[in-house]
matplotlib code that plots the C-alpha trace (Angstrom):
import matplotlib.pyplot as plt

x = [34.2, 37.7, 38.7, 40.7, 44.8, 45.7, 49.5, 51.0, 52.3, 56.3, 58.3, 61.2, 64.2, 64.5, 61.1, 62.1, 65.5, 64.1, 61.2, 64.0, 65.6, 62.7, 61.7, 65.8, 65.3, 62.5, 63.0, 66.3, 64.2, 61.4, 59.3, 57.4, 54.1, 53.3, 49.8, 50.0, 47.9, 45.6, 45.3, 45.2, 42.1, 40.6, 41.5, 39.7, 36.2, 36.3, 36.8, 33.6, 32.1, 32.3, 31.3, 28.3, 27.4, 28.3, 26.6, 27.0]
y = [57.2, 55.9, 52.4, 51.6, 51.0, 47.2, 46.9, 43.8, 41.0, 40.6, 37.8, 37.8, 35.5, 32.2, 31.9, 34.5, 33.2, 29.9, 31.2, 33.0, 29.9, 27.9, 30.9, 30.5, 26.7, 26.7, 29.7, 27.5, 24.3, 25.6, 22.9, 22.7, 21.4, 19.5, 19.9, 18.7, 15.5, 18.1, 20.2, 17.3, 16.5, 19.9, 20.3, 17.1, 18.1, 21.2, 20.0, 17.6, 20.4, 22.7, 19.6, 19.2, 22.7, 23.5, 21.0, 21.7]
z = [-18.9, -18.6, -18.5, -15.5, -16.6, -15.3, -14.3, -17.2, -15.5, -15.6, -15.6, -13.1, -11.8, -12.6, -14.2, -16.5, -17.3, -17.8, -20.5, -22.6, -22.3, -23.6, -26.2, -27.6, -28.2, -29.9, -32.1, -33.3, -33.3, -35.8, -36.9, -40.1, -40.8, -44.2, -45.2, -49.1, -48.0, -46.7, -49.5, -51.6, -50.3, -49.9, -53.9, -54.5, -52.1, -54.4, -57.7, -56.8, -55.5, -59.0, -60.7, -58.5, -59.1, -62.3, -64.4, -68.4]

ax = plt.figure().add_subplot(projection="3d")
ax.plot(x, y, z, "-o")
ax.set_aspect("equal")
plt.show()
């Protein structure tokens, strides 16, 4: 059986001028995330964890 083809939506007029508008800003306004506290940690669960587990 064949699956029915649904029409995509489309942006028009102003709403459509005003998401490339939107889309422009923010691909020049790129943030960056800093996760080294994060992976600090995450380095520190898994060096516990190996010393947990591997016990000489």
């Amino acid at each position: 059986m064949a699956i029915p083809v649904r029409s995509i939506p489309v942006l028009e007029g102003e709403v459509a001028e005003q998401f490339e508008k939107n889309a422009r800003w923010a691909e020049k306004h790129r943030g960056s995330v800093d996760f080294s506290k994060e992976m600090a940690a995450c380095r520190e669960m898994i060096e516990k964890s190996r010393k947990n587990f591997i016990k000489k």
